[in-house]
VEXMAR-462322 format. One line per field, with one value per residue (C-alpha): residue number from 0; residue in one letter; chain; x, y, z. Coordinates in steps of 0.5 Angstrom, whole numbers, plus 500, padded with zeros to 3 digits. Each point is the difference from the previous one (the first is absolute). Layout:
! VEXMAR-462322
nr = NUM; ...
rest = A; ...
kette = A; ...
xx = X; ...
yy = Y; ...
zz = Z; ...
***
This chain:
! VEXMAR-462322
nr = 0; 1; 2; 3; 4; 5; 6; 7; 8; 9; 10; 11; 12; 13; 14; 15; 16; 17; 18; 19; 20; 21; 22; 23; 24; 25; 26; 27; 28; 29; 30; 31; 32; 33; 34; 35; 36; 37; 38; 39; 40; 41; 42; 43; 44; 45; 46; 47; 48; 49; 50; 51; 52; 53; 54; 55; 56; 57; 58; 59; 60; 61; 62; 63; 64; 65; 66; 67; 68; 69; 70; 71; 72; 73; 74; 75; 76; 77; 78; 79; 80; 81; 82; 83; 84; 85; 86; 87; 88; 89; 90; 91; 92; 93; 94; 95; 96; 97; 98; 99; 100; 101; 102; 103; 104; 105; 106; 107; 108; 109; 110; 111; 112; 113; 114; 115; 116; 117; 118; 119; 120; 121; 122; 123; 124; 125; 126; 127; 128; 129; 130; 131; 132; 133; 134; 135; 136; 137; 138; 139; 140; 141; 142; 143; 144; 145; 146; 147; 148; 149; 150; 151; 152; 153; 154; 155; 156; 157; 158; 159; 160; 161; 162; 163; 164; 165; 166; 167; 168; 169; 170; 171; 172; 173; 174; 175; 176; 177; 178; 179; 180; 181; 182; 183; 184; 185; 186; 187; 188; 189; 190; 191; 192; 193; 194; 195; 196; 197; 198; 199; 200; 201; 202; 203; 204; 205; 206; 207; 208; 209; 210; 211; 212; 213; 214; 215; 216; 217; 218; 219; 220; 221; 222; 223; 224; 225; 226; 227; 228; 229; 230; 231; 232; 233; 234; 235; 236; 237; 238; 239; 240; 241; 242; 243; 244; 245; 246; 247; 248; 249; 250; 251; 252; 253; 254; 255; 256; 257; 258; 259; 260; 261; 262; 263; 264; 265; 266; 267; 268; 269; 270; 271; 272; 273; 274; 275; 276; 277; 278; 279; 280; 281; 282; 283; 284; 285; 286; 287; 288; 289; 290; 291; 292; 293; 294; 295; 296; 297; 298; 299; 300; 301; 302; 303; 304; 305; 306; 307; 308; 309; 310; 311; 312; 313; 314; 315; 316; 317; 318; 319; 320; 321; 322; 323; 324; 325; 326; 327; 328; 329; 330; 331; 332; 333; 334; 335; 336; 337; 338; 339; 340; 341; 342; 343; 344; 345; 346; 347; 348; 349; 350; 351; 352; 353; 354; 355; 356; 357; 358; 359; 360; 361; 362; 363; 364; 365; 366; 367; 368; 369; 370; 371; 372; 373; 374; 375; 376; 377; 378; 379; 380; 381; 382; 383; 384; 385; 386; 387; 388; 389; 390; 391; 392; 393; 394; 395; 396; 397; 398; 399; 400; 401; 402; 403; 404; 405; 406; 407; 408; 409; 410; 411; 412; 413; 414; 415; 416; 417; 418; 419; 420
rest = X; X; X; X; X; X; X; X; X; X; X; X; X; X; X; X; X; X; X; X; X; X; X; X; X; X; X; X; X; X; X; X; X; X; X; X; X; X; X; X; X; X; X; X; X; X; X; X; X; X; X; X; X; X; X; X; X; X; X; X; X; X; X; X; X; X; X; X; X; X; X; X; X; X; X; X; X; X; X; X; X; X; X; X; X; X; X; X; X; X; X; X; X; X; X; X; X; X; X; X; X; X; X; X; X; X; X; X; X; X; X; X; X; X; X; X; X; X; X; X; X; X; X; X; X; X; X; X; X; X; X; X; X; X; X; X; X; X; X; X; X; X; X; X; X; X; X; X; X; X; X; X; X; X; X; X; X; X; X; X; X; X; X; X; X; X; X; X; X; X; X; X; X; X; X; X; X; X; X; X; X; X; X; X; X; X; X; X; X; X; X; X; X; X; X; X; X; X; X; X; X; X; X; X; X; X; X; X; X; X; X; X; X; X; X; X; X; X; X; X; X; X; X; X; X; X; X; X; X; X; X; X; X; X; X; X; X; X; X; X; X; X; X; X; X; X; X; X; X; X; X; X; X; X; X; X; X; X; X; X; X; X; X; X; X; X; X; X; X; X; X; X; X; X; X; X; X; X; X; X; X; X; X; X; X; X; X; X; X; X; X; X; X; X; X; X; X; X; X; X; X; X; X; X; X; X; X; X; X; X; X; X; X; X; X; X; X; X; X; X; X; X; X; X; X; X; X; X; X; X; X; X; X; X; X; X; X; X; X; X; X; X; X; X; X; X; X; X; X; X; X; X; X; X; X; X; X; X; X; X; X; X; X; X; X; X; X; X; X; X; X; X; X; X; X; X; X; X; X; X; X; X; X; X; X; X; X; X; X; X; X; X; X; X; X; X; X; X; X; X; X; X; X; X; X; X; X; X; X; X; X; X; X; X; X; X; X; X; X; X; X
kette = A; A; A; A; A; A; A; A; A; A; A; A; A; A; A; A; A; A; A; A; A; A; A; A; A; A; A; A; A; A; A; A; A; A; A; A; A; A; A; A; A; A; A; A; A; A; A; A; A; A; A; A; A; A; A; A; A; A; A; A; A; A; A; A; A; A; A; A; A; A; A; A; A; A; A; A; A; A; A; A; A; A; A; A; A; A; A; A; A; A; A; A; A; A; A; A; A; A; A; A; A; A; A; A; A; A; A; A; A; A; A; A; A; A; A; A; A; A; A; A; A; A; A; A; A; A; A; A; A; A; A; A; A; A; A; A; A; A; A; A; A; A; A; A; A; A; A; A; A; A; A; A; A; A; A; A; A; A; A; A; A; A; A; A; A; A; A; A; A; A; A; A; A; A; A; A; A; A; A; A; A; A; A; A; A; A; A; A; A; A; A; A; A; A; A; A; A; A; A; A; A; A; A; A; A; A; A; A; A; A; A; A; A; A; A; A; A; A; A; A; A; A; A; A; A; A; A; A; A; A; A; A; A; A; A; A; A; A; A; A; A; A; A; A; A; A; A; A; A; A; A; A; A; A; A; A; A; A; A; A; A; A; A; A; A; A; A; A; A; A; A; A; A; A; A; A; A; A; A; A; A; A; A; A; A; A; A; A; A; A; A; A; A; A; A; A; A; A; A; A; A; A; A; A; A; A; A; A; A; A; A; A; A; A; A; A; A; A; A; A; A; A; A; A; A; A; A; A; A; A; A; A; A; A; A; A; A; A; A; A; A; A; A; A; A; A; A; A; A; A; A; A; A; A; A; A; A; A; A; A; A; A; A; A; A; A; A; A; A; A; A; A; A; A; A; A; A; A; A; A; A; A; A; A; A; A; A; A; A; A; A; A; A; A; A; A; A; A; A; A; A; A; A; A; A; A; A; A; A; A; A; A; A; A; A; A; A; A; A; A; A
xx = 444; 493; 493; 494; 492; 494; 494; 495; 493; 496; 498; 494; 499; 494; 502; 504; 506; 504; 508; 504; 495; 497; 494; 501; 496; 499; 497; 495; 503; 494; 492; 495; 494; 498; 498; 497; 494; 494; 493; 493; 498; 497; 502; 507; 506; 503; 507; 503; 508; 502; 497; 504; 504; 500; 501; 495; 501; 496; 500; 494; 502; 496; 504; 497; 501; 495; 496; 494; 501; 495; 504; 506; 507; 506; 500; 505; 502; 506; 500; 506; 503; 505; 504; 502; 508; 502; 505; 500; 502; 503; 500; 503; 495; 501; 506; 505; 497; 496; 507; 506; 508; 506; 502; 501; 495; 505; 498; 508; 499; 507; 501; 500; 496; 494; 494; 494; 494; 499; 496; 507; 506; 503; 501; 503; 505; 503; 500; 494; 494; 492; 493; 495; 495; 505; 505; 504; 507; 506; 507; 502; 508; 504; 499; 491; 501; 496; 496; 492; 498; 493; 496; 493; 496; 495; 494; 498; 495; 503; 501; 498; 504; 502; 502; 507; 500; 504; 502; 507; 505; 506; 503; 507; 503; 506; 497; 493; 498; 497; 495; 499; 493; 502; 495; 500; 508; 499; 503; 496; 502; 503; 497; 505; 496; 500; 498; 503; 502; 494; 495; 496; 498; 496; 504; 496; 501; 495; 502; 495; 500; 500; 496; 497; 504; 497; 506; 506; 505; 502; 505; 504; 507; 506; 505; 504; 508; 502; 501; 497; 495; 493; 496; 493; 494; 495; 491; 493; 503; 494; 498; 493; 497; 494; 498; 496; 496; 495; 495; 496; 494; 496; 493; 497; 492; 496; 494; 494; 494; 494; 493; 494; 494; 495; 496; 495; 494; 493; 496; 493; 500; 500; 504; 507; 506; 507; 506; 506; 508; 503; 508; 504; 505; 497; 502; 493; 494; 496; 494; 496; 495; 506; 499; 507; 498; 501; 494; 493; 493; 497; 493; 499; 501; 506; 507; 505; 508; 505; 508; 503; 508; 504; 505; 506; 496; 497; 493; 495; 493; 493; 494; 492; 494; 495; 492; 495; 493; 494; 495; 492; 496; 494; 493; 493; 497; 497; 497; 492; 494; 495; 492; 498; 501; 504; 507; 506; 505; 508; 506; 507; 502; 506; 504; 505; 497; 498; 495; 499; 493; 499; 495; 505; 498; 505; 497; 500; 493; 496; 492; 498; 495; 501; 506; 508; 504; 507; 505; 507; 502; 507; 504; 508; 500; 497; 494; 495; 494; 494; 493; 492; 495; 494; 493; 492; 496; 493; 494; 495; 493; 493; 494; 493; 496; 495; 495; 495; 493; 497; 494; 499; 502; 505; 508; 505; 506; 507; 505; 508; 504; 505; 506; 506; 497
yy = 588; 503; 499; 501; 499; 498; 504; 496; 500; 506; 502; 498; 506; 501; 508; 505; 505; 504; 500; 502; 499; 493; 497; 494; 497; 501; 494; 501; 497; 500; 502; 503; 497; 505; 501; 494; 500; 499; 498; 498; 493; 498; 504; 499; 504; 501; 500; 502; 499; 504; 498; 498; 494; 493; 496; 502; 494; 502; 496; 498; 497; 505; 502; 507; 507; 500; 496; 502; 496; 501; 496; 502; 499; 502; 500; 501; 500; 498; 503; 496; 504; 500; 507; 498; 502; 506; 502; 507; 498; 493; 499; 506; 501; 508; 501; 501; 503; 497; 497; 503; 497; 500; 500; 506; 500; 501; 494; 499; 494; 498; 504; 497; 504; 502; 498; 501; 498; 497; 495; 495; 500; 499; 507; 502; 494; 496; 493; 502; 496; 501; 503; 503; 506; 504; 498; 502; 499; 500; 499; 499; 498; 499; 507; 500; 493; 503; 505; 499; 500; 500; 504; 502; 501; 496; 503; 492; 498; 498; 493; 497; 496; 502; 497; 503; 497; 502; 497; 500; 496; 500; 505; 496; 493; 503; 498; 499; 507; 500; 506; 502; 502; 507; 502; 505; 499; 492; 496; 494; 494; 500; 497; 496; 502; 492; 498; 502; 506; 505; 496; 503; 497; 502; 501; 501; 500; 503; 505; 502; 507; 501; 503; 507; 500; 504; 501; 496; 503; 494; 499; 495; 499; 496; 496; 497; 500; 500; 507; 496; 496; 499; 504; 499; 504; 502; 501; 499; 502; 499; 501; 498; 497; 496; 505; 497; 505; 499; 505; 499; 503; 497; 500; 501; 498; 505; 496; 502; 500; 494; 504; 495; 504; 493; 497; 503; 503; 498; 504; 503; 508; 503; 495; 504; 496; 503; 498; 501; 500; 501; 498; 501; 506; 501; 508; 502; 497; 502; 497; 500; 505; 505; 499; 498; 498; 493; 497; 503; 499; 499; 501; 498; 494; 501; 497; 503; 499; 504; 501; 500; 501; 495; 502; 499; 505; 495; 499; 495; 500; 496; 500; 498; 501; 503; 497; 504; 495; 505; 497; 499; 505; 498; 505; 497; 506; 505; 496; 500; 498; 495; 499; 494; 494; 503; 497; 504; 498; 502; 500; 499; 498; 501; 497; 493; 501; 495; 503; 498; 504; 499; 496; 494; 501; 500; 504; 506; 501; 500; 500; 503; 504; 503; 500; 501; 498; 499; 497; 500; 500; 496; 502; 498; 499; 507; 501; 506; 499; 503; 502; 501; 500; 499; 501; 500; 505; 499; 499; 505; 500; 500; 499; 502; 498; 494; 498; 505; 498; 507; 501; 501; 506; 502; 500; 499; 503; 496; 503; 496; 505; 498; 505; 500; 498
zz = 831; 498; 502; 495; 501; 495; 500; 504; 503; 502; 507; 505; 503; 507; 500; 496; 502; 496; 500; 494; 496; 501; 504; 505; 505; 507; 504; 505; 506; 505; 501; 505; 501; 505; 507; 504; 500; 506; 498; 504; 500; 494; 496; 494; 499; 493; 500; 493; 498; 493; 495; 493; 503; 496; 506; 507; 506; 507; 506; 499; 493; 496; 494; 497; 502; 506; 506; 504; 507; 506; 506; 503; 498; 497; 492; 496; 492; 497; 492; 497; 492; 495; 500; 491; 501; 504; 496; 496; 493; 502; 493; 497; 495; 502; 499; 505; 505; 507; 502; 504; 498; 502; 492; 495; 495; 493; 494; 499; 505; 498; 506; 507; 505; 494; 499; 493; 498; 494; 495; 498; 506; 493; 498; 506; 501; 495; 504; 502; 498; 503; 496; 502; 500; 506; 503; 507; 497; 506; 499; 507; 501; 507; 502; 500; 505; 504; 496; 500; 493; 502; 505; 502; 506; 501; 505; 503; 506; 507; 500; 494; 495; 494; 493; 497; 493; 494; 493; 498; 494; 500; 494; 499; 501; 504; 507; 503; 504; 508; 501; 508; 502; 505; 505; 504; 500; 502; 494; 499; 496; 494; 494; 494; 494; 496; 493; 493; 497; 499; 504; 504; 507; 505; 508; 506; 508; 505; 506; 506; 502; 506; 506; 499; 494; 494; 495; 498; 495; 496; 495; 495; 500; 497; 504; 495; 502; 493; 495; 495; 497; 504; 496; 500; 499; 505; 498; 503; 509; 504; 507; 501; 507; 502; 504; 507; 504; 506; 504; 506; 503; 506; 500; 507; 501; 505; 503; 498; 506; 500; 499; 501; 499; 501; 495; 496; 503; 499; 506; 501; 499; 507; 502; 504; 494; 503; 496; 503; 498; 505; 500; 506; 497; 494; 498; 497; 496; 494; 499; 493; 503; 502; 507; 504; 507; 501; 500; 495; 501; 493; 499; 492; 497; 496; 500; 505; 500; 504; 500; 506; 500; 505; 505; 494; 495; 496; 499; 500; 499; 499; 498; 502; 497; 504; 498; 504; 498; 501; 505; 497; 500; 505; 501; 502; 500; 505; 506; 498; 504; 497; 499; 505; 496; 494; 499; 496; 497; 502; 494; 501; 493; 499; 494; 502; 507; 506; 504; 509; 503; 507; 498; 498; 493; 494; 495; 496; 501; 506; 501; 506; 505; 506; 505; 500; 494; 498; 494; 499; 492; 500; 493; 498; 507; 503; 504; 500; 504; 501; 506; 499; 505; 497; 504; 500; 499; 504; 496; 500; 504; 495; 504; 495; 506; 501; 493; 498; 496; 496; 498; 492; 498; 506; 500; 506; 500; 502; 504; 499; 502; 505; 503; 497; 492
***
C-alpha cells in the first residue's frame, strides 16, 4: 500500500508563523469594539470595528468599519472572512517539513512503514504510477492501519465551521483507497477515493470546533484492511473557515438640560432686561460675558448666550440678542423770558420722531410766547421729554413831559431815562 501527493495550490494567509521553516496562517477569532459608551442628548457616538475586512454587517444595516449613532441602544457589528488554507505547506511545495507522521522518511518505499517526497511515485515503487511537482509517497502495509500519515495543528477559532478538503487519486488498480480525517484523536468519516487511475478529485467534509476551543490536532490516515493495493496520492490538504465574528457596545443618552432664554430683546436703553437661565440642578453656568451666576443683567446691546451643565453633567445652552434702542435726544433750551408781544419758537426735531406738546400740537416746532411748555420726542418706540417756562419781561416807563413851543433860536433837552435800562 502507498500514499503519494501532487504539488498543489498555495496558501491564504491572514497572519504568519514560523515553525520549521515555514509561514502558516493564524485567524483572527474575535475583535473588540471597545468600552460602551455614554453621550449627551444630541450628540453622536462613533464606534469603530477593525478595519481591513471584506464583509461588515451592523445591526443597524450598515456595512463599513464604523457608524455614528445618537440614540440609545446596543449596537452590534458582525465581520464575516475567509481564512484561505490553514494548512502549513499542505501542498508539499517546501518539501518535507510542516507535517508530523508516523512513517520514516527513506526513498526505498518498497518498504512498508517508510515515506519520501518526490516528483514521480514511479521512481520509488515500480507499480507505482502518479507525476507531479512533490509527492508525499507512503507505503502502508497491514502493520500502519492505524498510523496517521499526515498531522498538523491547526490554531482554530471556538465554534466556527471548518472546510477539511484534500486531493487525492488512486496510484494503482489493486483496490481503491478510504482515507480517514483524525481530529483531535476523533476519527471522522472516511472517504473512498473514486475515478481512474491517476485522476485527481477533490475530497471534502466540514468539522465544528468546539466551545472555547483554539487548536485542533488533525491527521490523515488509511484504514484499508488489506497489505496490498490501495495506493493513492495525496496533495493541495486545506482547512479554511468562514470565520463569523460578532461584538457589542451599548450606547447609553444623558439628558441634556431645556434653556430658554426668551425671544429676542428689543427695548429702550435704561429699561431693567434681566436674562435668566435657571435650571433646577443645574452644576454651574457660563455666561458669554464670563459672568457664572444664574441670571445677568445686560447693559450693551450684544448677543448673550450661556451654558448651563444638567443634573447628568451634560450641558445646554441658548442664546438671545439683546437690543438697547437709544431714547431721542430732547433739549428746549434754558428757560427764557419774553419782551411784551413778542413770541419764540421751541425746536424738538428729532430725526424718524413723532412729537406730543402739552399744548396738543404734534409738531417738531412750536411758536410761542410766554408760558409753560412741554414736548415728548417718540423714536423706535423710546421717549424723551423736555420743560421751558418762558415769561414776560415788563415794559419800561418813558415820559418826555407834556409838548413844548420854543422861541427861534432856544433848545430843550429830553430825558428818556427809565430804571433798569
Amino acid at each position: 500500500m502507498a500514499i503519494g501527493a501532487r504539488n498543489g495550490s498555495g496558501l491564504g494567509v491572514l497572519a504568519f508563523l514560523l515553525l520549521g521553516g515555514a509561514a502558516w496562517a493564524q485567524p483572527q477569532c474575535s475583535f473588540n469594539m471597545g468600552p460602551d459608551q455614554v453621550i449627551c442628548d444630541g450628540a453622536s457616538a462613533t464606534i469603530s470595528a477593525p478595519g481591513g475586512y471584506a464583509n461588515y454587517l451592523w445591526s443597524t444595516g450598515a456595512t463599513g468599519s464604523s457608524i455614528s449613532v445618537q440614540t440609545a441602544g446596543t449596537y452590534s457589528c458582525q465581520i464575516t472572512y475567509d481564512t484561505g488554507n490553514l494548512v502549513n505547506n499542505g501542498d508539499f511545495s517546501a518539501g518535507n517539513t510542516g507535517f508530523s507522521t508516523f512513517y520514516n522518511y527513506n526513498p526505498n518505499l518498497q518498504q512498508e512503514g517508510n515515506y519520501y517526497i518526490g516528483s514521480n511515485a514511479g521512481q520509488y515503487h515500480p507499480f507505482w504510477q502518479g507525476f507531479g511537482n512533490q509527492f508525499l509517497m507512503v507505503n502502508a502495509g497491514l502493520f500502519q492501519f492505524f498510523w496517521n500519515f499526515w498531522c498538523q495543528t491547526i490554531t482554530v477559532c471556538p465554534g466556527q465551521t471548518y472546510t477539511l478538503s484534500y486531493q487525492a487519486a488512486n496510484l494503482s488498480d489493486v483496490g481503491p483507497a478510504n482515507i480517514q480525517w483524525v481530529i483531535d484523536g476523533a476519527a471522522q468519516p472516511a472517504m473512498q477515493v473514486t475515478g481512474f487511475l491517476g485522476t485527481w478529485n477533490t475530497y471534502t467534509t466540514t468539522w465544528t470546533a468546539g466551545v472555547g476551543q483554539t487548536s485542533a490536532d488533525i491527521c490523515l490516515r488509511m484504514i484499508n484492511t488489506s497489505g496490498v493495493g490501495h495506493d493513492l496520492g495525496i496533495d493541495d490538504i486545506s482547512v479554511s473557515a468562514q470565520i463569523v465574528m460578532t461584538d457589542a457596545v451599548d450606547v447609553s443618552v444623558l439628558p441634556v438640560p431645556v434653556v430658554d432664554l426668551g425671544p429676542d430683546i428689543s427695548t429702550c436703553a435704561g429699561t431693567p432686561v434681566v436674562l435668566d437661565a435657571t435650571t433646577p440642578g443645574a452644576l454651574g453656568y457660563l455666561w458669554s460675558t464670563g459672568a457664572t451666576s444664574a441670571t445677568i443683567s445686560p447693559g450693551v446691546s450684544a448677543t448673550y448666550w450661556v451654558e448651563v451643565a444638567g443634573p447628568s453633567g451634560c450641558p445646554g445652552s441658548d442664546t438671545v440678542v439683546v437690543d438697547l434702542l437709544p431714547a431721542p435726544v430732547v433739549d428746549l433750551g434754558p428757560d427764557l423770558d419774553l419782551c411784551p408781544g413778542t413770541t419764540t419758537t421751541l425746536d424738538a426735531t428729532s430725526a424718524g420722531a413723532s412729537y406730543l406738546w402739552n399744548t396738543g400740537a404734534t409738531s417738531g416746532t412750536l411758536q410761542v410766547g410766554p408760558g409753560n411748555y412741554s414736548v415728548t420726542v417718540t423714536s423706535n418706540g423710546c421717549s424723551s421729554m423736555d420743560a421751558i417756562t418762558i415769561g414776560s419781561l415788563p415794559a419800561p416807563t418813558v415820559d418826555l413831559g407834556p409838548d413844548t413851543t420854543l422861541c427861534p433860536g432856544a433848545s430843550l433837552l429830553l430825558d428818556a431815562t427809565a430804571p433798569g435800562v
